[in-house]
N, C-alpha and C positions, 0 to 999 in steps of 0.2 A: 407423359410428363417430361420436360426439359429436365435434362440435368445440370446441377447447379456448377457454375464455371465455365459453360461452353454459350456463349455468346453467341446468338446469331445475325449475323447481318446479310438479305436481301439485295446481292451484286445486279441490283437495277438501275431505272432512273427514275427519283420517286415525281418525278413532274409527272410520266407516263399514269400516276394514278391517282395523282393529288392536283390541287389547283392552288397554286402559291400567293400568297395574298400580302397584304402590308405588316410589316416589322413590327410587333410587340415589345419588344427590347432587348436589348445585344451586352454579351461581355465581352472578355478580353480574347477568347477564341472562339466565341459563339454568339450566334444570331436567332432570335424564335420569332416566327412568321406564323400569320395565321395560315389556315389549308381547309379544303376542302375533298373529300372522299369521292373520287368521280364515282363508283359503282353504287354508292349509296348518299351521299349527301350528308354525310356528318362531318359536325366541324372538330375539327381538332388544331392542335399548334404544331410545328413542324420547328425542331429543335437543330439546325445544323452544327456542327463540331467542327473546327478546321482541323483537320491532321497533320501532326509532324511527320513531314515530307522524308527528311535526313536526321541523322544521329546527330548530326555538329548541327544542325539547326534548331535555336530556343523559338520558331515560331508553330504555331499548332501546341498540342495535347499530343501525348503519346498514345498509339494506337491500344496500349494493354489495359493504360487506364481510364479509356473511352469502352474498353469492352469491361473494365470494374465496373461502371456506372451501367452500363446496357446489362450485366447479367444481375445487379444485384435489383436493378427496376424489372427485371423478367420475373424475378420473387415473390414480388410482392403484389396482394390484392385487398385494398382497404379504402373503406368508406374516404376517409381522412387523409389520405396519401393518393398523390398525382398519380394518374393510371399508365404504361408506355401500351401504346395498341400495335406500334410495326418498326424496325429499323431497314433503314437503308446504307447503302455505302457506295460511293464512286473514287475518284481518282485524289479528289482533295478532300471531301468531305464524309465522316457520319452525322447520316439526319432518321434525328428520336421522332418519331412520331407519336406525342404524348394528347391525351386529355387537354381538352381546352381549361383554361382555369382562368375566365373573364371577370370575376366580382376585384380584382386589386386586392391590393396589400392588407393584413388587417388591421395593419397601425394607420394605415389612413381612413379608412372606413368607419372607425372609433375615435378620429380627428374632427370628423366630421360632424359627430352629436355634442349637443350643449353642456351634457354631461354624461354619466355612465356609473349605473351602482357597482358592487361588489360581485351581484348575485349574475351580472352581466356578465362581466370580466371571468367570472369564475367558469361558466357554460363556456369560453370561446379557449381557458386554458383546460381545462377538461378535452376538449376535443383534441386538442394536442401534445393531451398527453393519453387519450386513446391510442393516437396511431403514434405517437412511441413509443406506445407497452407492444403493439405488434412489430413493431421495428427490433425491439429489444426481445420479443421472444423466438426471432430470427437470429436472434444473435450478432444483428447489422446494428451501426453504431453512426449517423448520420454525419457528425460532425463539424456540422457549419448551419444549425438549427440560429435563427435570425429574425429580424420579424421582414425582415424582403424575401424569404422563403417559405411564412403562413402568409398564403395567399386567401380569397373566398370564392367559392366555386359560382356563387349567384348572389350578389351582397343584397339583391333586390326581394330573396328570402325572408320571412318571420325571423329564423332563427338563420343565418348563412351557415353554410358548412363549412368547415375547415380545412386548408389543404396542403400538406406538408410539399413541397418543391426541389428542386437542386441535389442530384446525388451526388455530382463529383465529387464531394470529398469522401463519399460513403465507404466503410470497409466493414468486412462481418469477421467479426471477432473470436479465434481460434483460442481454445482452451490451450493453456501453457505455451502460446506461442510468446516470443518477447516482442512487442509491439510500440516503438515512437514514432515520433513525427513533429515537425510544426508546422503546422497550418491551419489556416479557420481564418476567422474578421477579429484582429487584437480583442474588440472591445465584447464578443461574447466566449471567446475562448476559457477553459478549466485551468486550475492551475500547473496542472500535470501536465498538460501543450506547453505552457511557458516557459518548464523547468525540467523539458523533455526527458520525462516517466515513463513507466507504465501506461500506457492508453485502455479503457475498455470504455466498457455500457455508459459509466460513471461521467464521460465528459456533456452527454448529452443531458442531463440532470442538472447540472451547472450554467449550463445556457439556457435551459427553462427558467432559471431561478432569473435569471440577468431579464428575460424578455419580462416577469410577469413584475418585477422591480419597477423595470420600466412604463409597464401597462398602466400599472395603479399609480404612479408619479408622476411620469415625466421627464423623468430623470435616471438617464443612467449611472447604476452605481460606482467601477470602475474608470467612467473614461477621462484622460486627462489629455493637457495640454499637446502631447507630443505620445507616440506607438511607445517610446522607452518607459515613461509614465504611466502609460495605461498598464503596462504589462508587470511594473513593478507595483503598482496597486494590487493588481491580480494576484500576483505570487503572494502578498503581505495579505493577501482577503482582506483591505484597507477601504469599508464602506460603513454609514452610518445608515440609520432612518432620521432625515432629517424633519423635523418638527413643520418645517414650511411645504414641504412635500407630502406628506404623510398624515398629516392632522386631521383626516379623513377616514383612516387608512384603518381597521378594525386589527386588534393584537395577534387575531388567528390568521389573517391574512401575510403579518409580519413571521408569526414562528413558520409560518408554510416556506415562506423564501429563505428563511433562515435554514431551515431543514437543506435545503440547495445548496446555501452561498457556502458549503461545509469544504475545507480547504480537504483534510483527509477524508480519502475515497470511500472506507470502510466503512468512516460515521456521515455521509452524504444518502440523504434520504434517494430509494433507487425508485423504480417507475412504479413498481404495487406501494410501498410507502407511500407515492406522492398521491397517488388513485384513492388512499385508505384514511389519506388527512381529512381531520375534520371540515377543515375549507373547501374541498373540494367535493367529499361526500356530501355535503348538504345540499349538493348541487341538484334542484331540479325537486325536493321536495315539497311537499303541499303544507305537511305540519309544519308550524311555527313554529320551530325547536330553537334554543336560543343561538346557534350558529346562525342560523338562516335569517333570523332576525334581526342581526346584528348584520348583517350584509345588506341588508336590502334597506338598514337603514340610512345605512352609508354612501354619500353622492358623488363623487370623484369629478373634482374639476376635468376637460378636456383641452384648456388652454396648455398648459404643459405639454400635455400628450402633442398636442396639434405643431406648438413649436419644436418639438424635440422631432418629429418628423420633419418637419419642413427643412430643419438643420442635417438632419443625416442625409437626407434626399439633395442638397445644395453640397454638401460635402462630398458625394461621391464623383468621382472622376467622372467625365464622358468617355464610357468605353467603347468608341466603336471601332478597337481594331479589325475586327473582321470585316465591316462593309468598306474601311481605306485597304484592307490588303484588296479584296473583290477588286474596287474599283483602279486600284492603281499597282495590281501583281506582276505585269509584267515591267513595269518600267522598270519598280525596284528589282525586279529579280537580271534584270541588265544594268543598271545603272549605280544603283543604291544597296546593292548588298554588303558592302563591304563599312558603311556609315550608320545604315541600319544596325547589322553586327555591333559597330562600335560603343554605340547607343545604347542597344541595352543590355550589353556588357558594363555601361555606366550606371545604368538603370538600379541593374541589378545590383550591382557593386553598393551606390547609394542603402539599398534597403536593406543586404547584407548586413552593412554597416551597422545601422538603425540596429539590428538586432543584436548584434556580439556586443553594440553598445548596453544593451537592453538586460542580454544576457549576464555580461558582465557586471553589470550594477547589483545582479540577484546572485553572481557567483562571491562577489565582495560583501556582502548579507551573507552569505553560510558560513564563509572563510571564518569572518569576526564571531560568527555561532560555534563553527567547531574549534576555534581558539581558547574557547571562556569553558568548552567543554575537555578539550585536554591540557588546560591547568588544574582544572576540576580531578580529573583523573589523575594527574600525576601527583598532585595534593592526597589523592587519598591509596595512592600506591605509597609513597614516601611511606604515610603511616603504617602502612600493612607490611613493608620492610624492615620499619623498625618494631613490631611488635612480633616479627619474626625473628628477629636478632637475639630478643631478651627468652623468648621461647628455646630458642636454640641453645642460648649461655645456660639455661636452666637446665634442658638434658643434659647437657656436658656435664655437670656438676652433681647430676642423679647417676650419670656413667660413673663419674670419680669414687664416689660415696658407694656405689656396686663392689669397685674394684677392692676398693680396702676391706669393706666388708666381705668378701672371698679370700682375702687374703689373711684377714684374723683368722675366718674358719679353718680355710688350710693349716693356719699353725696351731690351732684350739686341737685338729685332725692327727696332726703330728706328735705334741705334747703327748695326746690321751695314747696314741701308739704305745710311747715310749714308756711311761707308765705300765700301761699293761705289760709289759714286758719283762721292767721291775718286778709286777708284784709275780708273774709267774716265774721269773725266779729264786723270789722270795721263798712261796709256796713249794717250791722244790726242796731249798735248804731247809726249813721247816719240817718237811716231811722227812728228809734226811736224817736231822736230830732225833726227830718222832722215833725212826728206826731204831736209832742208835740208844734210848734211852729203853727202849721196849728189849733191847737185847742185853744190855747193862742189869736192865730190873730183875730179867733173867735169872743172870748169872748171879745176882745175891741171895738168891731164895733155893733153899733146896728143892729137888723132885718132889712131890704128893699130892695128895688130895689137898690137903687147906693149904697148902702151900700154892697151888696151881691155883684154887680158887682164889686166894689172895692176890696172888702176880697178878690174876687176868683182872679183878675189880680195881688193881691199884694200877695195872697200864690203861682202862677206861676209863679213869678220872683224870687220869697224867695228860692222855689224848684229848682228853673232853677238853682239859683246859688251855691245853697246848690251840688246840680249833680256834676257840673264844677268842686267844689273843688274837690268833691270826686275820679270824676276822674283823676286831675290833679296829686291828692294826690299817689292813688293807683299805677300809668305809672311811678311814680319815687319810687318808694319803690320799682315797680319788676323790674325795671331795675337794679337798686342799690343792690337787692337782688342777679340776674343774671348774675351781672362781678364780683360780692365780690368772687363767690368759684372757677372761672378762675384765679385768681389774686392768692387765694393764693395756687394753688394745685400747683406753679409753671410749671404747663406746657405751652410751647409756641407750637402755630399751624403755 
């Protein structure tokens, strides 16, 4: 088993085994030609890459990210996904050697019938969302899913099979890595590309949502006048189901794209959701259940369809830089590189532009959004400062109201001191007298028996009453001592 990351490529010349045939069609650094397997005779297409030559030169593909696209197609093996069978590499070029994929596009293919149910349309996005549930439980994230890259592998089939195309933009998706980017086609890109996010699984979900809009319409949701316009549609999810488009169009069909066109990623239905919708499961059953009936009752005009291809297909450039570098590489590489350079350094400058413009338009949308949110905020801080102020003046004022009341106690504390101290002196002089009348009584009574017994019954009643007073005396003095510093600290309980 290869191991994932290391890329192989065949330091051959793949003419030595291939037989190179007529041009299929070209982008902006690639060419796919048909080919022929001399040792066995199978046909395949023959993908060539131009390679950046130099670090200061913008022409070619970087070498790392021609081996992203070769290692993440070495991964993969699915019914619905373009198969790579060998790589090559020489001095200017990597060339894929992929899967023939001769049935065409499937927006043209469905251009082509008078009309087109529900139950149709649903088996062709079923297929493609097969092979992005395997793409997604690789963890790969395609990224420029289109309807110029579901191709059909034999459109002259019952049912054509489906076939997903184009990995350049593909990257497989690292747990907690931090991941942007922008790039993709404006008009099927997520919003998270526009407003350079978080990228994961989630973008490719939003471009299904856009192709299958388009399928059942004709109409794409998103695209506007000008890349600034489409992209600010994009960020605002600024689409309807129009009435003139859609009047065909069955309500489960609509919440399915709805489930897609979901701006946040969290609530975007993901590849098992879109697999487990009711529009999609009824795909291919027998019973009438009323999903399926309701689709198959449904006719979907194809003029739409047919014009809205014809339009995209008329709109896209003629790319064929790579057969003018072929044919004309060394002039420019002595003559014209310095004008070349110039150019699209202009180029580029231009589209830059296009996008800070783009960008700028949706940083002026948040700006105005976190404005209205930190008036918001400051309005209700104001409040929570002032109801912290009146909290505070309160403690102060429960401090205050502590202090005095410690400070009555203390002197209630000192008072009842002093007092006590009174009456034990009191109770001294008292007792003193007591003596002094005990020895007095004494001395009037002669010595004897009834004498002695008189003294002592007449000094226990002297005492007894002598006490009484003292008590009586003492219970009113600390009483009277006791409410005097209530009374006047004026506090009431």
């Amino acid at each position: 088993m290869r191991t994932p990351g290391m890329a192989v490529f065949k330091q051959e010349n793949v003419e030595d085994f291939y037989e190179i045939g007529e041009a299929l069609g070209s982008g902006q650094f690639a060419i796919v030609k048909r080919c022929i397997e001399k040792s066995t005779g199978n046909k395949y297409a023959a993908k060539f890459i131009k390679k950046r030559l130099t670090r200061a030169s913008r022409r070619g593909v970087k070498k790392e990210e021609i081996a992203r696209e070769v290692d993440i197609l070495q991964q993969l093996q699915h019914p619905n996904i373009v198969a790579l069978h060998d790589v090559y590499e020489n001095r200017t070029d990597v060339v894929l050697i992929l899967e023939l994929v001769s049935g065409g596009e499937l927006f043209d293919f469905l251009a082509q019938k008078e009309s087109l149910s529900e139950e149709e349309a649903t088996q062709f996005i079923k297929q493609v969302l097969d092979g992005v549930q395997y793409l997604h439980s690789k963890k790969i994230t395609h990224f420029d899913l289109k309807p110029e890259n579901i191709m059909l592998l034999d459109r002259d089939a019952t049912l054509p099979r489906i076939k997903i195309i184009d990995f350049g933009l593909a990257h497989k998706i690292q747990d907690g890595a931090d991941f942007k980017n922008i790039f993709g086609t404006p008009e099927f890109v997520a919003p998270e590309i526009v407003n350079y996010e978080q990228l994961g699984l989630e973008a490719d979900m939003w471009s299904i949502g856009v192709i299958t809009y388009i399928l059942l319409s004709g109409a794409s949701p998103f695209l506007g006048d000008t890349k600034q316009e489409t992209l600010a549609n994009i960020s605002a999810v600024n689409y309807e189901f129009d009435e003139e488009f859609f009047s065909s169009t069955s309500e489960l069909a609509k919440n399915f794209i709805r489930g897609l066109l979901e701006k946040e990623t969290r609530k975007r239905l993901t590849i098992q959701d879109a697999l487990n919708h009711p529009w999609i499961k009824s795909c291919g059953h027998t019973e009438e259940d009323s999903a399926a009936s309701e689709k198959k009752a449904k006719q979907l005009k194809t003029k739409l369809l047919k014009e809205y291809t014809i339009q995209s297909h008329s709109s896209m450039s003629q790319n064929n830089t790579y057969a003018n570098f072929e044919r004309f590489a060394h002039v420019v590489e002595d003559i014209g590189l310095m004008e070349t350079g110039l150019s699209e350094v202009a180029e580029a400058y231009r589209t830059l532009q296009g996008d800070i413009e783009a960008l700028l338009s949706i940083y002026n949308d948040k700006e105005a959004w976190y404005k209205e949110e930190r008036e918001t905020a400051k309005k209700q801080l104001s409040q929570a400062c002032h109801k912290f102020r009146k909290v505070e003046a309160t403690r102060k004022l429960v401090q205050e109201d502590m202090k005095a009341v410690d400070v009555c106690l203390e002197s209630i504390g000192k008072r009842y001191n002093h007092r006590q101290g009174q009456l034990d002196a009191l109770r001294q002089e008292l007792n003193s007298e007591l003596q002094w009348l005990q020895d007095l009584m004494g001395s009037l009574h002669p010595e004897g028996t009834n004498s002695s017994i008189h003294n002592r019954s007449l000094s226990t009643h002297v005492k007894k009453a002598l006490e009484d007073l003292l008590h009586l005396t003492c219970e009113g003095e600390v009483c009277s001592e006791a409410e005097q510093p209530l009374t006047e600290s004026g506090i009431n309980y």
